[in-house]
C-alpha positions in Angstrom: 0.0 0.0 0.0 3.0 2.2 0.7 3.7 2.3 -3.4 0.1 3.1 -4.2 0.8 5.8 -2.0 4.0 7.3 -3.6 2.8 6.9 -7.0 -0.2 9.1 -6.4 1.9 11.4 -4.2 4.6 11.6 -7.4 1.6 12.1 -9.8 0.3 15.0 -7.3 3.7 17.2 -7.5 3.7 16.2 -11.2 0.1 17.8 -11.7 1.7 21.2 -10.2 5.0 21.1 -11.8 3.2 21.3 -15.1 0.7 23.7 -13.7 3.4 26.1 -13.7 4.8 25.4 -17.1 1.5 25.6 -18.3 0.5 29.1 -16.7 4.1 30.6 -17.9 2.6 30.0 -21.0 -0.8 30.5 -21.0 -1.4 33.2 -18.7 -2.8 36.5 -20.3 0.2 38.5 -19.6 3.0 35.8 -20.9 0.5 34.2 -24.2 3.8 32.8 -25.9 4.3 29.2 -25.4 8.3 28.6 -26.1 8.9 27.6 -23.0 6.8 24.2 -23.5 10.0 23.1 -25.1 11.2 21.9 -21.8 8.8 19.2 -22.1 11.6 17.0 -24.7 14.2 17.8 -21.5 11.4 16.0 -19.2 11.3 13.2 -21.2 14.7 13.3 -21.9 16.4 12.9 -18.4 15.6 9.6 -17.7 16.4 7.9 -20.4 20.1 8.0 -19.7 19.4 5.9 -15.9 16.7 3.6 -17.4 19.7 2.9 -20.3 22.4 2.6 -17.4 20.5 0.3 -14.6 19.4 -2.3 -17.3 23.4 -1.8 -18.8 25.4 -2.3 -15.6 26.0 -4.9 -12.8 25.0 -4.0 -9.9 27.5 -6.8 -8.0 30.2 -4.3 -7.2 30.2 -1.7 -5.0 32.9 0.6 -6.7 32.1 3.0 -9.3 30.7 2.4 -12.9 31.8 4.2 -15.6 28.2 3.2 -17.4 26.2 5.1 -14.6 28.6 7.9 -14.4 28.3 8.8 -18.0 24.5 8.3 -17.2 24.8 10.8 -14.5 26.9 12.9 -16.4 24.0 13.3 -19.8 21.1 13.7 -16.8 22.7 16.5 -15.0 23.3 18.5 -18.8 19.4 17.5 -19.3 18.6 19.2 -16.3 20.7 22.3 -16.5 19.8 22.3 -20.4 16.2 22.6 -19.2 17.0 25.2 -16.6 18.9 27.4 -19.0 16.1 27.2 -21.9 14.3 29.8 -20.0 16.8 32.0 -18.9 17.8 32.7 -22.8 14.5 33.5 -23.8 13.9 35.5 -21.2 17.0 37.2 -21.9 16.0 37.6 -25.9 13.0 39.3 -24.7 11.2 36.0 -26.4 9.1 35.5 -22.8 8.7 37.8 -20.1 10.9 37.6 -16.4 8.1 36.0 -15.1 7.1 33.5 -17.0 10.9 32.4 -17.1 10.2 32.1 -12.8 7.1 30.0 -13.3 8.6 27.6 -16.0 11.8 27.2 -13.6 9.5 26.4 -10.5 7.9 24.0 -12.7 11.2 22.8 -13.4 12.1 22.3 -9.9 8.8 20.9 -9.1 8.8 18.1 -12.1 12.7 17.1 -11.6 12.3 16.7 -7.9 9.2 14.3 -9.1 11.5 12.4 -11.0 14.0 12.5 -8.8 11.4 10.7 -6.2 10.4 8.0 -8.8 14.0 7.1 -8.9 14.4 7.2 -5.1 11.1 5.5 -4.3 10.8 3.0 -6.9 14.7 2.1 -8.1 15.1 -0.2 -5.3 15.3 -3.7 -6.4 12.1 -5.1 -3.8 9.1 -5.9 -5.2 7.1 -3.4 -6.0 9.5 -1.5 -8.9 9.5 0.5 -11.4 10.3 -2.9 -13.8 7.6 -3.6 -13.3 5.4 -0.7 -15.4 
């Protein structure tokens, strides 16, 4: 019962994080949607764990260079998605605050995937294998 409960909790804080994207872009104020192109970075960061924990061996304790390099692409998926606002603010492309709202949406949605990992990685049985 304790999964059902952390995967509505992560669905939850998922449901806000893309509030806020969505009303940086769709508030009257803002009304230019550019910055739902942090959407690909959402879907993007993952990929590079899900590639590395079904790639590596788990059986030794010292560091892989597999799950480094997967570390190393999610961390430039993150800040990639981070900056993506920043430089259209700066262009003048959005306005200063819906760069803030997209980039508390940010937070919001890698923290939520950052508690999939954490909540569901473990190898006991309820997983994420198992989806």
């Amino acid at each position: 019962m304790a999964g059902i409960k952390a995967l509505v909790g992560l669905s939850f804080s998922g449901a806000i994080g893309l509030t806020f994207l969505l009303l940086g872009c769709a508030l009257e104020q803002y009304g230019v949607y550019w910055p739902l192109f942090v959407l690909i970075f959402y879907v993007l960061s993952p990929i590079p764990t899900f590639i590395s924990r079904r790639l590596s061996d788990d059986t030794d304790s010292s560091s892989n260079a597999c799950r480094e390099l997967a570390y190393f692409l999610t961390t430039g998926i993150v800040v990639s998605s981070f900056g993506l606002p920043i430089i259209l603010a700066r262009t003048h492309t959005i306005q200063w605050g819906a760069c803030g709202l997209v980039m508390t949406g940010n937070a919001v949605i890698f923290l939520t995937i950052l508690g999939f990992f954490i909540v569901f990685g473990g190898g006991d049985d309820f997983s994420w294998e198992q989806w």
